[in-house]
Structures are given as C-alpha cells and as structure tokens.
TORZA-937918 format. One record per residue (C-alpha): residue in one letter; x negated, y, z; residue number from 1. Coordinates in steps of 0.25 Angstrom, whole numbers. Each point is the difference from the previous one (the first is absolute). Example, Ala and Ser with C-alpha at 12.3 -4.5 7.8 and 13.67 -1.06 7.14 Angstrom:
2
("A",(-49,-18,31),1);
("S",(-6,14,-2),2);
REM end
This chain:
399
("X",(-55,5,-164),1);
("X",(-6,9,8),2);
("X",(9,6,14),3);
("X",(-3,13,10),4);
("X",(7,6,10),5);
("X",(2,12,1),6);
("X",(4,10,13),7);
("X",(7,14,-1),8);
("X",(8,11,5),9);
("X",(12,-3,-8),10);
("X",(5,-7,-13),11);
("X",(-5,10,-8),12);
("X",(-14,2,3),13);
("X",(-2,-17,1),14);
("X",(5,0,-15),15);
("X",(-10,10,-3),16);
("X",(-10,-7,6),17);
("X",(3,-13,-8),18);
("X",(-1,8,-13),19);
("X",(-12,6,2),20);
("X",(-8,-12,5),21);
("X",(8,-10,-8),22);
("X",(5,6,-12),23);
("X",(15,0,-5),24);
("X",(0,-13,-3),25);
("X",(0,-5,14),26);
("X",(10,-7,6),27);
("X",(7,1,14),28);
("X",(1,-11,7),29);
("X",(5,5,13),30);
("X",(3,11,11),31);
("X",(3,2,13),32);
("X",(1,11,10),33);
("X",(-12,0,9),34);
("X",(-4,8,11),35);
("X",(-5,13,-6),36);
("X",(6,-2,-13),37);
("X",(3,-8,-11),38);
("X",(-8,-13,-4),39);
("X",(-1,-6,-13),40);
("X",(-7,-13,-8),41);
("X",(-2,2,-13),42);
("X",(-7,-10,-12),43);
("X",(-5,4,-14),44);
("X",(-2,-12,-9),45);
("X",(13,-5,5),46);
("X",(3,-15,-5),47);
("X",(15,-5,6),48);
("X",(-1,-12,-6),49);
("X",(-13,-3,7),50);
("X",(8,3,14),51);
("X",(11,-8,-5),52);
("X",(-7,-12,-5),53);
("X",(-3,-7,16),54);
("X",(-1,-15,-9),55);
("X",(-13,6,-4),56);
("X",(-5,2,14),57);
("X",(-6,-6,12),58);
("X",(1,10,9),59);
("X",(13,5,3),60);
("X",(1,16,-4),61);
("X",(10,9,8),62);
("X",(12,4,-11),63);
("X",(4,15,-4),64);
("X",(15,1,0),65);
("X",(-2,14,-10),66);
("X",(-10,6,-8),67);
("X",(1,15,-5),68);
("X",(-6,6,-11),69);
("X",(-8,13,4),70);
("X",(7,7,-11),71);
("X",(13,-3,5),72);
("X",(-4,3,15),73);
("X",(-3,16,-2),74);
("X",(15,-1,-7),75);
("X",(6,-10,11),76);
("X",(-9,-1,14),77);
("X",(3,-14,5),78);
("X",(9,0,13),79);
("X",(-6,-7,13),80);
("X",(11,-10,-1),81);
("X",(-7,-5,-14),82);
("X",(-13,-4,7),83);
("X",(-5,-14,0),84);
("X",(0,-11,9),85);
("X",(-13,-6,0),86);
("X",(-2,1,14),87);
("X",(9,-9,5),88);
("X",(-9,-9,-9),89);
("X",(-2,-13,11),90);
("X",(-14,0,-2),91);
("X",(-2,14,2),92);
("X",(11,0,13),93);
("X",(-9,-11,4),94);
("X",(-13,9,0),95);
("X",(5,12,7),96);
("X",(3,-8,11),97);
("X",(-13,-6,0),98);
("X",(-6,15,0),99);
("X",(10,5,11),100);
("X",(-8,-12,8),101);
("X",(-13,3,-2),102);
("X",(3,14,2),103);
("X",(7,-5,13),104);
("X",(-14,-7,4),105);
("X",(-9,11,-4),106);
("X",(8,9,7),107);
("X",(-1,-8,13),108);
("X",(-15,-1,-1),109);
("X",(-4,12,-2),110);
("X",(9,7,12),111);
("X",(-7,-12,8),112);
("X",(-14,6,-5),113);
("X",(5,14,3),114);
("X",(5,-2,13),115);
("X",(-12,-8,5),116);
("X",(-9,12,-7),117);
("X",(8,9,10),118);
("X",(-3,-8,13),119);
("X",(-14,-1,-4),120);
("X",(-3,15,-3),121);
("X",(11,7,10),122);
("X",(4,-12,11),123);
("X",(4,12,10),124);
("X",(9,6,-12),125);
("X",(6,-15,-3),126);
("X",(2,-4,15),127);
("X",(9,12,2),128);
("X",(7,-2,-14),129);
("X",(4,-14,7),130);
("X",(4,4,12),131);
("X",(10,9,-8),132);
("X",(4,-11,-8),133);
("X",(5,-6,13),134);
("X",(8,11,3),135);
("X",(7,-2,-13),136);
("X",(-2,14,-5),137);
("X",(1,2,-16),138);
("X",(-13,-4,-7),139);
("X",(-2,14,-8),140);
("X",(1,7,14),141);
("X",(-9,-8,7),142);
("X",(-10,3,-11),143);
("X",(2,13,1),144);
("X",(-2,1,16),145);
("X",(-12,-7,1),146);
("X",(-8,7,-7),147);
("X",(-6,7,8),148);
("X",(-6,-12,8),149);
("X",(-11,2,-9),150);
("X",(-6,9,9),151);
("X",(2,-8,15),152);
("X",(-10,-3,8),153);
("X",(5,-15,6),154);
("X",(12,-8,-2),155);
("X",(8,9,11),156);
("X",(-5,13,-5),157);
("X",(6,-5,-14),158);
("X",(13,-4,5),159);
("X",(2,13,8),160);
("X",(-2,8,-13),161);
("X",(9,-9,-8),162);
("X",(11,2,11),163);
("X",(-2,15,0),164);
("X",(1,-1,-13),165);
("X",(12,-6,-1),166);
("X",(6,10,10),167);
("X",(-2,10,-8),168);
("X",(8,-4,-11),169);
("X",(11,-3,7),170);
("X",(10,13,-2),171);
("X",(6,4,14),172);
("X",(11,10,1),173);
("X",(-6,13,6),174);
("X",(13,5,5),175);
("X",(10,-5,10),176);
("X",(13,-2,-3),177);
("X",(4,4,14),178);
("X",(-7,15,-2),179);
("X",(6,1,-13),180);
("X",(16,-4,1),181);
("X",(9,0,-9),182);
("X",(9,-10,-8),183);
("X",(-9,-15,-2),184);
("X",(7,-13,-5),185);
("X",(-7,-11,4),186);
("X",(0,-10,-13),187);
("X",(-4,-15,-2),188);
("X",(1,-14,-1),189);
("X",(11,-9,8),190);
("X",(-7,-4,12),191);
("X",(-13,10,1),192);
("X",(7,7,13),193);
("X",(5,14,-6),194);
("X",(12,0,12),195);
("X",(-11,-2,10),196);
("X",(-9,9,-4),197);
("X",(11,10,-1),198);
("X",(3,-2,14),199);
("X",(-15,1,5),200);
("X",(-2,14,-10),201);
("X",(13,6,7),202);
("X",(-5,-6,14),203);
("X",(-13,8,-1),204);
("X",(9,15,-5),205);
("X",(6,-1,11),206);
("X",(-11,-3,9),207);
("X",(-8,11,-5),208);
("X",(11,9,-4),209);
("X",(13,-3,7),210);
("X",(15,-8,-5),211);
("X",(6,11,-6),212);
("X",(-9,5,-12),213);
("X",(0,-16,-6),214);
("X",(13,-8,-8),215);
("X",(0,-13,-5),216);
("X",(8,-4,-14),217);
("X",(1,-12,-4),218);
("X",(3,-4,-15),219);
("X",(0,-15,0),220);
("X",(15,-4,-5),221);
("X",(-6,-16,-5),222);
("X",(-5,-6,11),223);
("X",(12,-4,12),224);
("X",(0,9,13),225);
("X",(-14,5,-6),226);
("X",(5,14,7),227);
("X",(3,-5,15),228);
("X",(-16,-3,3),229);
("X",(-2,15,-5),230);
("X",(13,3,10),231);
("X",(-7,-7,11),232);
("X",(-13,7,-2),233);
("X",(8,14,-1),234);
("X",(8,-3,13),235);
("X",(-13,-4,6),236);
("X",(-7,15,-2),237);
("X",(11,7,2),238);
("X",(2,3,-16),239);
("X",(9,4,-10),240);
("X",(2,-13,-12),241);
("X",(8,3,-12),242);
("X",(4,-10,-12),243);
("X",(-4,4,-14),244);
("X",(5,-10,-13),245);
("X",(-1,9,-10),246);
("X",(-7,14,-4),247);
("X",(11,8,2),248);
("X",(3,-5,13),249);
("X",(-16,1,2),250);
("X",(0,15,-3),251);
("X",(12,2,9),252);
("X",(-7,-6,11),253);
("X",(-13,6,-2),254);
("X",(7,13,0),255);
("X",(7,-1,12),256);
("X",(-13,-3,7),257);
("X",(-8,11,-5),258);
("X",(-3,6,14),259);
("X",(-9,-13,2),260);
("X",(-14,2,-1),261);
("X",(-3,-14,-5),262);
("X",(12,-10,-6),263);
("X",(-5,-15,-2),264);
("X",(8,-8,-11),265);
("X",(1,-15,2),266);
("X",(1,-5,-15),267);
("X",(5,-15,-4),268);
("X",(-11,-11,0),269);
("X",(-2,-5,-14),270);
("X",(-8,-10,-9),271);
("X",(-10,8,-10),272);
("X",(7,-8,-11),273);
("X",(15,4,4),274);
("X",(8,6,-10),275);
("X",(7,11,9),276);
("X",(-13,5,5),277);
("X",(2,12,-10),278);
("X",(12,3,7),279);
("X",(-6,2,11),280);
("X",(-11,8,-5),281);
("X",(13,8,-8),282);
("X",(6,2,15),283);
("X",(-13,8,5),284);
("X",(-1,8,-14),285);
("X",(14,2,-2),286);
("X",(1,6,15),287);
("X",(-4,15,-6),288);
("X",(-9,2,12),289);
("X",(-14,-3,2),290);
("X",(-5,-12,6),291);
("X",(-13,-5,6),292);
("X",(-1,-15,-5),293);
("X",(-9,-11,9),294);
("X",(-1,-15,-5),295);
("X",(0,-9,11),296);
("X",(-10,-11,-3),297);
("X",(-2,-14,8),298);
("X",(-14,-4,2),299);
("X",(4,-15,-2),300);
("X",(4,1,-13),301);
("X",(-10,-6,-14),302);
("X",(-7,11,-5),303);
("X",(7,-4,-13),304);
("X",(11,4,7),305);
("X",(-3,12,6),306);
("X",(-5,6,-13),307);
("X",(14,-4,-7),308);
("X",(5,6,11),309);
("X",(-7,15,0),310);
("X",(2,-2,-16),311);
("X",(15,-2,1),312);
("X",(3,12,12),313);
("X",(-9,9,-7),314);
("X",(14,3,-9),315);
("X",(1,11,12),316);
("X",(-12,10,4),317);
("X",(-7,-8,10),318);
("X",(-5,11,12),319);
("X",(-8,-12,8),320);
("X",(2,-15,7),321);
("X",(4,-6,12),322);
("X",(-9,-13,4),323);
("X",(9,-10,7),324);
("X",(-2,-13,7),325);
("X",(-16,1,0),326);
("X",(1,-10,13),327);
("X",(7,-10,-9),328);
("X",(-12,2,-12),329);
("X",(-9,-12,-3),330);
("X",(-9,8,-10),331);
("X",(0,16,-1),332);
("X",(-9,-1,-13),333);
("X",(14,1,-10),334);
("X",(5,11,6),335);
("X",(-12,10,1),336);
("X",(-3,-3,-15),337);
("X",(15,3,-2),338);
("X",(0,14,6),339);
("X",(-15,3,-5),340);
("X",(4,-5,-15),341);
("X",(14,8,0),342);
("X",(-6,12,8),343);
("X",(11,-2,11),344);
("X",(-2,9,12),345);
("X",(2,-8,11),346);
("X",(8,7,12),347);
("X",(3,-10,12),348);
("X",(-3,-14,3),349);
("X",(8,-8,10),350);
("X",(-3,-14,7),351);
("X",(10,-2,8),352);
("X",(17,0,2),353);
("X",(-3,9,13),354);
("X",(6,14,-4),355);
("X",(-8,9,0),356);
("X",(-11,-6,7),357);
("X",(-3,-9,-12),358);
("X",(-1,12,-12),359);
("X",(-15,8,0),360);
("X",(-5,9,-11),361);
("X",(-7,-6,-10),362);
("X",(-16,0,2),363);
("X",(-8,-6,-13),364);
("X",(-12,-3,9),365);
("X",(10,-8,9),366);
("X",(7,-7,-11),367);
("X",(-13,-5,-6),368);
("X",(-6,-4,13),369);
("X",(14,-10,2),370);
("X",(-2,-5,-13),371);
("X",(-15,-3,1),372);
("X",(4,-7,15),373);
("X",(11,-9,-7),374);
("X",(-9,-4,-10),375);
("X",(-8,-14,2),376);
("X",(-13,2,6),377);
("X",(-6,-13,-5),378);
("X",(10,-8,-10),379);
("X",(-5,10,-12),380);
("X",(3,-1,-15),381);
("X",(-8,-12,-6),382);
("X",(-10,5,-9),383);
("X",(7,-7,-12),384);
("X",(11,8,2),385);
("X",(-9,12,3),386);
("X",(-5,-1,-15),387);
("X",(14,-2,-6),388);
("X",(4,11,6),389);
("X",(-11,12,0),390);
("X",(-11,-7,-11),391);
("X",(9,2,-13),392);
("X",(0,17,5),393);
("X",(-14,-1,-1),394);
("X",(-3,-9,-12),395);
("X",(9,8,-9),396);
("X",(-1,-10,-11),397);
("X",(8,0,-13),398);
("X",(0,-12,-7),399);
REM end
C-alpha cells in the first residue's frame, strides 16, 4: 500500500490532485481542514484486511476509522467530522511531546547563543537593551529604541540616544486643554484619581482664566456621596457643580451652561471589565453634543492592565490621557509602552494630592528621565533572563 498526502485550496482541487497523481482507483483515507486549505491522505493498492489483521504484527499501526473510494469522493466529498483518529495513537501522543521538548531545548540554546553573539559584536547596544529591561518596558519596543546605540560612542553617549529615542516616541498632546475649552469628561478606572484631577484642571481655568467661564458636572450615580468631594472642590473655587445620571439630564445641564468656556464632567470610576461600562459610554454619546473625552490613567497600575484598560475606554474617541499618581510609581516602563503602543497623547501628569500645585503638562523628555531614575542602577536583568527574553527575536528559528 502505498499512502500520500496531499495539500489544497479546497476539496475539489485535493480530489484532483489525488486523481492525477494516484489514478481513480485510489482511496481516501482521510481529511481535515488545515491552515490554507484542505488536507488529504490517500493510498493505491489498498489492502483493509492488512490494517485490520493486528495478530499478524509486531508493531502496533494506527487504525483508520473510514476509507473512501476516490470515485465515490468526486460524487460525496468526505466531511471533516469523518476524519481519522490516528493521532491520538499513544505512541504517536508520546512522540510529539518528546518533539515539543527538544524543540523547547533547542529553542533555549540557540536564544542563549544569539544573545551572547549580541553582547559580543554590540555590548554598547546590549548594555542599554538591559538597562531598558529594568525599566520594564515591552521587549519589541525596547528593540526598536535602541537601535540607534549602534552609532555611540561610549556607554553614556549610548544610553543618551536610547533615551532620546525613546522620548521621541512617546505621543505628547500639542495642545492645552486650557486654551482650547469646551465640554471634557474625564473617563477611567475606580481609583485612578479622575475627581482629583477634575478639581486641579478647574483649579488652573480659573487661575488663568477666572470662576466664571468653568462648571463642573458630575455623572457618578454608583459610587455613595461620590458627588460631595466634586461639591467640595466647587465651593472651594468658587464654582458652579451640577449632577448628571442620565443623558437627558446631561444635555439639559450641558445646555444650561453653555456660556462657560470650558465645562469639566466627572464620570463614574469603573473596572475595564464592568458590564455597565457601555452605559456610560451611551451617556456621553447619547448626550447630542459633542464632547472632548480624556482617559485618566494611574502610573501604578500592570502594564497588563493599563493596556486592557486604553482597550476597553477606547469604545469612546479617546482625545488624550491624564497620568496620575507618578509619585506612587515603582516602574514607569509599562505605562510609556502603554501610550507609545496605543498612540495615546499624553496631556498632563500629576504627582501629588496638592491642587493644582501637583498637575504639570506632560514632557516626554521629563517622563523618560523619571523612568530611567526609578530604574535599578545596579540589580539588572540576569543574562539568562536577557536571552529568554530578546535571543528568540533574533534567532527567528522555526523548528
């Protein structure tokens, strides 16, 4: 018995295949789907009785549940569900493991060999890639930004291009929310400090512009006496505060205050995986007048979670973000590959509960510069780790 497989766009044209290269006489023994098409094992000189006699064998054969004439197949292709099960043969279970770890182990050497080629021909390229490991930014990114250490000079003069670099890419808003007004809801996760930030926003209109051409609203009807802090913070400034929980109410409001120059919205604080958080979003849209979205990010938060996050708010039009709690952050690295990798302008940073002393425009070059300070300066990645995580981008080895 002689078998082949054959690969193909679709039934059809592996059926044609099989005729041509087998003759009409051939039988199908199985198909399956396959990436890119259809796959199909097909036998001439077909003997059953030679599969089905096992007491005649010494080493076991994996069984064929269905064979299919070739004549029959143009007449009747043979559905996937119909295909065989010889893979769950034990033996053959077995030997893909046991491929899977070789695979594993040649993987690991060979990102151990390129890694170590790197330190050899470029150690000025692969002492900055560590020292942007430490500040935990995202491996493809850090590839990308220290490129051009191939050019340095020293150790220093290679680290300042990387960071330079790196500031570069880091999208900063080019214009001020407090030149250009209008309506901007302040959007986020519970606890990121979007009433805070309200208030320090407000607190620098007025300083630059005066009380009565700013408003607070507040839509937050979850969270208990979540509008009394935006009260306070209005009474303070010498503010008008409204209460919004639904869009019509949102439109009458907004209306009402349409003499103001800028209007601030305080939204409700919720989990990126909430449910209601597309009633939210429907509040904003729903409103009927346009309005200038900002997500409110925290600096202490996982990168993981920050990029669920800009995933999840980006439902609305994101206009830029708003950095908090930067003097809480062990690590800046997650949240500058967040805002690079989503293309997020960045519009303020705050450090601080001090309103507004403790909100600043946002400076790429200032921001990198805090995340390379908070960085170790002497416990660096292990080079095992370093292989693990850059030498498979460099090997790319398909076993």
């Amino acid at each position: 018995m002689k078998v082949k497989r054959f690969f193909a766009p679709d039934m059809r044209q592996a059926i044609r295949l099989v005729r041509e290269a087998q003759g009409p006489d051939a039988v199908i023994l199985s198909n399956r789907k396959v990436d890119g098409g259809i796959e199909i094992i097909a036998a001439m000189d077909y003997d059953e009785s030679l599969l089905n006699d096992g007491a005649s064998r010494t080493v076991s054969q994996p069984s064929f549940e269905k064979v299919t004439p070739l004549a029959k197949a143009v007449q009747e292709p043979v559905s996937a569900t119909q295909q065989v099960k010889w893979s769950q043969d034990p033996s053959i279970v077995a030997m893909r493991d046991e491929i899977k770890q070789l695979r594993g182990l040649l993987e690991n050497q060979l990102a151990h060999l390129a890694w170590g080629d790197l330190n050899r021909r470029e150690p000025l390229h692969a002492g900055v890639m560590r020292r942007f490991s430490s500040m935990e930014l995202d491996t493809a990114l850090i590839e990308r930004v220290s490129a051009p250490t191939v050019h340095a000079r020293d150790e220093e003069h290679a680290w300042q291009l990387a960071l330079s670099e790196l500031a570069a890419s880091v999208p900063v808003a080019e214009q001020d929310v407090m030149d250009q007004g209008g309506i901007v809801a302040l959007v986020g996760s519970t606890g990121v400090g979007k009433t805070t930030s309200v208030a320090k926003l407000a607190a620098r209109y007025v300083l630059r512009h005066g009380q009565r051409h700013v408003a607070l609203v507040s839509t937050d009807s979850y969270r208990i006496g979540a509008h009394e802090q935006l009260m306070t913070y209005g009474r303070l400034l010498g503010i008008p505060v409204q209460v919004a929980s639904d869009h019509r109410e949102l439109r009458s409001t907004l209306n009402s205050l349409a003499d103001k120059r800028l209007v601030l919205i305080d939204t409700a604080g919720m989990s990126q995986r909430d449910v209601r958080l597309s009633e939210q979003f429907a509040t904003l849209a729903d409103s009927g007048i346009p309005i200038r979205t900002l997500l409110v990010l925290s600096a202490t938060a996982h990168p993981s979670v920050l990029e669920e996050t800009v995933d999840a708010f980006s439902c609305v039009a994101l206009e830029g973000a708003i950095l908090t709690k930067l003097d809480e952050a062990a690590r800046l690295g997650g949240v500058l590959s967040t805002l690079i990798n989503q293309q997020l302008p960045l519009m303020f940073v705050t450090n601080g509960q001090r309103v507004p002393e403790d909100m600043h425009p946002a400076r790429a070059h200032s921001l990198v510069q805090k995340a390379a300070e908070l960085a170790p300066g002497s416990d660096l990645p292990a080079e095992s780790l370093m292989a693990e995580q850059f030498g498979g981008i460099r090997t790319h080895v398909h076993v």
